[in-house]
Structure formats: C-alpha cells, structure tokens
GUPA-112181 format. One record per residue (C-alpha): z, x, y. Coordinates in steps of 0.5 Angstrom, whole numbers, always signed. Each point is the difference from the previous one (the first is absolute). Example, Ala and Ser with C-alpha at 12.3 -4.5 7.8 and 13.67 -1.06 7.14 Angstrom:
2
Z, X, Y
+16, +25, -9 .
-2, +2, +7 .
END
This chain:
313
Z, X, Y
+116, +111, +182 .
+2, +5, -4 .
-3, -5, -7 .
-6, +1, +4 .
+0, +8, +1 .
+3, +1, -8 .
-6, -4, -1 .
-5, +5, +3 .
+5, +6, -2 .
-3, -3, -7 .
-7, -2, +2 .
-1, +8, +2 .
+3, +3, -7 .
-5, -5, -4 .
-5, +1, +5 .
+1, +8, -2 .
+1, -1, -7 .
-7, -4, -1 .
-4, +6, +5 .
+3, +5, -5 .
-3, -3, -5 .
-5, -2, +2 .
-2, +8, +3 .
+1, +1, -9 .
-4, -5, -2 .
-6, +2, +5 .
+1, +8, -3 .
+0, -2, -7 .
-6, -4, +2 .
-4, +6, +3 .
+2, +5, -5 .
-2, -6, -6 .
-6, -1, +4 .
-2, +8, -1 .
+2, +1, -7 .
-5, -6, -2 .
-6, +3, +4 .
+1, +7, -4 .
+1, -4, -7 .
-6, -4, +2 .
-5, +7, +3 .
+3, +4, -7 .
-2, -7, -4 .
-6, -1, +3 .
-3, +8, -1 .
+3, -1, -7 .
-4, -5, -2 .
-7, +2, +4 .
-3, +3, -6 .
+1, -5, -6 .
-2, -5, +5 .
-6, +3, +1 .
-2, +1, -7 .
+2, -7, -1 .
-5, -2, +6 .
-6, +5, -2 .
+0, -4, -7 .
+1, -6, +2 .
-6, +1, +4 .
-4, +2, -5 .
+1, -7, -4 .
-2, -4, +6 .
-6, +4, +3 .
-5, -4, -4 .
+4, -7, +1 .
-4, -3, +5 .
+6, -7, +1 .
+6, +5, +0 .
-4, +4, +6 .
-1, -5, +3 .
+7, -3, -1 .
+3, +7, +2 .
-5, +0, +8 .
+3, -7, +1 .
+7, +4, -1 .
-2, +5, +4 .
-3, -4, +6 .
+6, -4, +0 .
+5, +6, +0 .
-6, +3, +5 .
+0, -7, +5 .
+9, +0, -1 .
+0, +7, +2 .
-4, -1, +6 .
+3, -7, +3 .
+7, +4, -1 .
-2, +5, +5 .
-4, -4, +4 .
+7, -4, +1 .
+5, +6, +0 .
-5, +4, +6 .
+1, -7, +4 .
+8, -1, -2 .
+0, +7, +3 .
-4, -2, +6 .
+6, -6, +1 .
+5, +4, -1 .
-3, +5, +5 .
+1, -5, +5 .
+6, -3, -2 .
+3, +6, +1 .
-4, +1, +7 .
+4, -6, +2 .
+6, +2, -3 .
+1, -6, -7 .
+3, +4, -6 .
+3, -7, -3 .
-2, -7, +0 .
+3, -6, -5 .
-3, -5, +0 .
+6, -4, -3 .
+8, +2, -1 .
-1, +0, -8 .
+7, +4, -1 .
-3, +6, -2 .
-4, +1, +7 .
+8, -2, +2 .
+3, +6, -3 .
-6, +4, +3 .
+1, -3, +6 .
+8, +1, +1 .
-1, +7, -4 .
-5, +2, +6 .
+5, -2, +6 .
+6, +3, -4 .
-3, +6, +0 .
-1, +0, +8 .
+5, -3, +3 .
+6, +5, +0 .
+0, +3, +7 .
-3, -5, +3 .
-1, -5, +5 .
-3, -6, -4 .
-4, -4, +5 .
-1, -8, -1 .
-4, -6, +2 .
+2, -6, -5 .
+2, -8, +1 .
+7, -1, -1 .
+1, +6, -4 .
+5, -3, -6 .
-5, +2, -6 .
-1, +7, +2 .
+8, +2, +3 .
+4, -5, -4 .
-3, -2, -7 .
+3, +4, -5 .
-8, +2, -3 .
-1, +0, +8 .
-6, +6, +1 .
+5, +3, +6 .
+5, -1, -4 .
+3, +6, -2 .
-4, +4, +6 .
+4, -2, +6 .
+6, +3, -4 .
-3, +8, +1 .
-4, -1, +6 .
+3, +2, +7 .
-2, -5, +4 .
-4, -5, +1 .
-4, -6, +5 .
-2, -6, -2 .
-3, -5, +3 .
+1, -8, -4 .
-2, -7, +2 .
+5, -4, +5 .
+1, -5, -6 .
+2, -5, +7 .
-7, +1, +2 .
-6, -6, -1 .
-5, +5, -4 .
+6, +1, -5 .
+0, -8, -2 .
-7, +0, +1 .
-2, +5, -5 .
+6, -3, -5 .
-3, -7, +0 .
-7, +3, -1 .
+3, +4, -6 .
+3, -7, -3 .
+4, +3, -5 .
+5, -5, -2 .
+6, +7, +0 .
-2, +3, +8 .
+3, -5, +5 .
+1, +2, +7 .
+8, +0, -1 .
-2, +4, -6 .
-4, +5, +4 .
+5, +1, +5 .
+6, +2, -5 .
-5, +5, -3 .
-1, +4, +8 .
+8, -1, +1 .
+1, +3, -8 .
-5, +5, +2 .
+3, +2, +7 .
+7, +0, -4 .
-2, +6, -4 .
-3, +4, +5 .
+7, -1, +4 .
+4, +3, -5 .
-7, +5, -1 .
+2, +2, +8 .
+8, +1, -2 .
-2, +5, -5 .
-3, +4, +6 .
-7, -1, -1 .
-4, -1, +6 .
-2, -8, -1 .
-4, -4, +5 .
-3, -6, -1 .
-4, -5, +4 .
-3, -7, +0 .
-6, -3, +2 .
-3, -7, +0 .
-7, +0, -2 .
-2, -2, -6 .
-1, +6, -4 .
-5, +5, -2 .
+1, +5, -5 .
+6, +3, -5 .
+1, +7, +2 .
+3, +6, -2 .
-1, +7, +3 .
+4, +6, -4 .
-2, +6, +4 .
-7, +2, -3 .
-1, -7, -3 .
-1, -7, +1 .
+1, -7, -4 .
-4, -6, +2 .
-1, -7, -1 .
-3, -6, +3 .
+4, -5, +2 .
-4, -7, -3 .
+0, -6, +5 .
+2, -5, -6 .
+2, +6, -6 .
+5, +4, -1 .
+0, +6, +1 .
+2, +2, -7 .
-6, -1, -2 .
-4, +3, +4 .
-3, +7, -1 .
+3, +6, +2 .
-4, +7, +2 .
+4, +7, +1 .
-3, +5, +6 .
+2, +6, +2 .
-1, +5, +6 .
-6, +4, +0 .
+0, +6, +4 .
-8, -2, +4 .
+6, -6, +3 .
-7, -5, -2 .
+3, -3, -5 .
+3, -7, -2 .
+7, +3, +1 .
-1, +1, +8 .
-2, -7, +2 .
+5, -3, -4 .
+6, +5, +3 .
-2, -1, +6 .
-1, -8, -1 .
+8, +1, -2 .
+1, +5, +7 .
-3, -6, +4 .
+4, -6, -3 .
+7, +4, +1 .
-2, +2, +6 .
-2, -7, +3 .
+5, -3, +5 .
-1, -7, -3 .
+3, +1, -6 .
+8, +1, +2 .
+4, +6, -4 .
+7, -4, -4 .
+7, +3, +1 .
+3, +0, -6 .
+7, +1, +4 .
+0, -7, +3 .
-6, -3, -3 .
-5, -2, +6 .
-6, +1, +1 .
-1, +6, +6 .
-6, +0, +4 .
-4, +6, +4 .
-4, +1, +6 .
-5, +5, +0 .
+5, +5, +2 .
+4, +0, -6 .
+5, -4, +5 .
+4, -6, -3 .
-2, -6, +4 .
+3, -6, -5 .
+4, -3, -6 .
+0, -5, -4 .
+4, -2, -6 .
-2, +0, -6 .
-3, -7, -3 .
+3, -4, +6 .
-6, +1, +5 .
-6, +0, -3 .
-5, +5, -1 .
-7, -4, +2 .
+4, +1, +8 .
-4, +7, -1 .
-3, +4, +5 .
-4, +5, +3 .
+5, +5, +5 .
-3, +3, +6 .
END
C-alpha cells in the first residue's frame, strides 16, 4: 500500500510539472502567434506599393499577348472555381459543426493513433479532479489496471467512483471471448483481468474514496465514461476488440437534448436496475436488491453462477 500511494505521490508532481509547462508552452505560443501576425501586416503595407508598380508594368507587357491572357483567365478561373469549393464546403462544416454541437459531439477519433491517445488522456486528465468518475466497461483491466490504461492515472485524483463490469462467470462473457478469437483472451484470461481490476478498486476504497462497483451478465454494449460535464463512449463489437473501435467525446449542453443526456441516463438506468447485483468489496459476494433498496440475497463470488439472475419484485 504504501509502494502504491508513493507511486500516485509521484504521479501528481509529474503530473504538476507537465501542466506548469505546458501552461508556458500555450503563452509562448500565443504571444508568438501575435508577433508574427504584426511582422507580416508591417511587412505586407511595406511591400504594397513596389508590389503594385511591379504588377502595373507587368501588365503592361502582356496587355497585348493574347496566350499569356488567356493562360492568366485559366489561372484566375481556377483560383475563382478554388475559392468557391472552399466556401461552399467550410458554409457546410459549419452547418455540421452546428449540429454536432446541438447534440453535444466536441471530438471523434476515429482510431486510437498515440496522438489521438494523448489528447485523449490529457482531456480526462483535465476533468477528473474532484469528481466521480462513472463507468461502464467489460473486465475493466485495459482502463484501471494497465500502466498506459485510459483511467489509469484518473481513479488516482477522483473522490469516488461507480462501475459497472461483465460478471467474468456469466455466459455472455465466454460467448463474447469465443466470437473475438483472439488467441491471448481466454475465459481464465478474462476472469484474472476483473479479479485485478477489482484488487485495484479495493485498495482505491482503503484510500477513502467512495468506490462501488457492480457486475452484470449481458453481453456488453458500450464503453463508457462519464466525468461531470463530459463523456466518453465506444461501441463494444460483436467479433472486435473494443480498442479498435472509434471513440466520441460528448458534453452537457444546457437545452438537456444533447447525446450527453441519453446516454447518462442509460448509465442511471443500468445502476439502478435490480438485475445487476452490487459486489461487496469487504466480503467478496455478490448483494442483491429489491426495488426498495432492501438486501434480499447473496452469493458468493465465482461460485454460484450469474446466469441464476433474476428479476426481484
């Protein structure tokens, strides 16, 4: 345990470090940005004048040259039929950014290159302190317990978090292993990643923060992390790993119509449902619920299978 927070200690002054320079990379950048547009406006009102005397007896030679007109309108009518695909396209992008925006997209990558990666891990980074980080997955190890995890290093400054996973003893898990293929994912391969993920939000608990995790037994869906006002998701494929699926960032809008809302409320419903029981990190057994919120039964963990679920009145 303590191996474990001198780790994290670490993390966060590195962490610090890497804002604080980038903070002064991004106000470098800006003021440079700013001196280079005032050298070229100074540069380009020096110039006008000797460029219009050049332009003026440059015209004067051609104004006779039938070829060099004409080679000049084909010129022009080019740059003319350039300048007009150009805005026709950006008076579209804007239309669909418009709309994009109404539904709450900001990002989409469309394969986890690692520059898209670091954007990615430097968004939720930036969004995580102070919050409770709410997600959906299947056994949860590439996102909590590996190294280059995408919630790796955010568990570490959330307070709390609720997680929903795939009971690795369930029938959709094998099924969705064997539709994979993958020569490394194997049913007791999938199973030691939940047990690792589950060791890790164990000893997230003994720090003091407010950790739940449930388990649930269809196959699943999506990928799904919410961090106050933003959201990541990806589609879970029936015969592909989720890895090389697209992701898409959405945020809160205030008009409450956006992406963002039907899928936080798709989350509310999935943690809320009486089906999927909560795991009791103390004892290791799976609790269910009635619709009361009462205890009805437990079972324990990996013994008794989780195709036994059903629906509690």
């Amino acid at each position: 345990m303590r191996n474990y927070e001198r780790g994290v200690s670490l993390f966060h002054v590195l962490r610090s470090a890497r804002q604080i320079t980038q903070a002064l990379f991004d106000e470098t950048a800006g003021s440079f940005y700013h001196v280079v547009v005032i050298a070229l406006s100074a540069g380009i009102a020096l110039l006008l004048p000797s460029g219009a005397k050049h332009f003026l007896a440059f015209w004067s030679r051609i104004e006779q040259d039938k070829i060099s007109l004409i080679i000049i309108e084909m010129i022009v009518a080019f740059l003319l039929i350039g300048c007009f695909s150009y805005v026709r396209r950006s008076l579209r992008d804007r239309a669909l950014a418009k709309v994009a925006d109404g539904a709450g997209l900001i990002s989409f990558f469309p394969r986890h290159e690692p520059r898209a990666h670091r954007h990615i891990a430097r968004l939720k980074e930036e969004n995580t302190t102070g919050r409770t980080v709410m997600v959906i997955g299947s056994s949860g190890y590439s996102s909590f317990v590996d190294q280059v995890g995408d919630l790796s290093s955010v568990l570490d400054t959330c307070l709390g978090a609720k997680v929903l996973l795939v009971n690795p003893y369930c029938t959709a898990a094998t099924a969705r292993i064997e539709a994979i293929g993958h020569p490394e994912n194997t049913v007791n391969a999938f199973r030691e990643e939940v047990h690792q993920s589950i060791a890790l939000l164990k000893r997230l608990r003994a720090m003091g923060k407010a950790v739940k995790l449930k388990l649930y037994a269809d196959p699943p869906l999506v990928k799904m992390l919410i961090l106050g006002d933003y959201l990541w998701l990806q589609h879970y494929h029936a015969d592909l790993d989720v890895r090389t699926m697209p992701e898409y960032v959405l945020r809160h809008n205030r008009q409450h119509h956006g992406l963002y809302s039907l899928y936080a409320h798709y989350f509310t419903q999935r943690w809320q449902s009486i089906e999927i029981p909560e795991y009791d990190l103390d004892n290791d057994e799976l609790v269910y619920r009635s619709t009361a919120g009462s205890e009805v039964r437990r079972e324990r963990f990996g013994i008794i299978s989780a195709d036994s679920y059903e629906v509690l009145r």
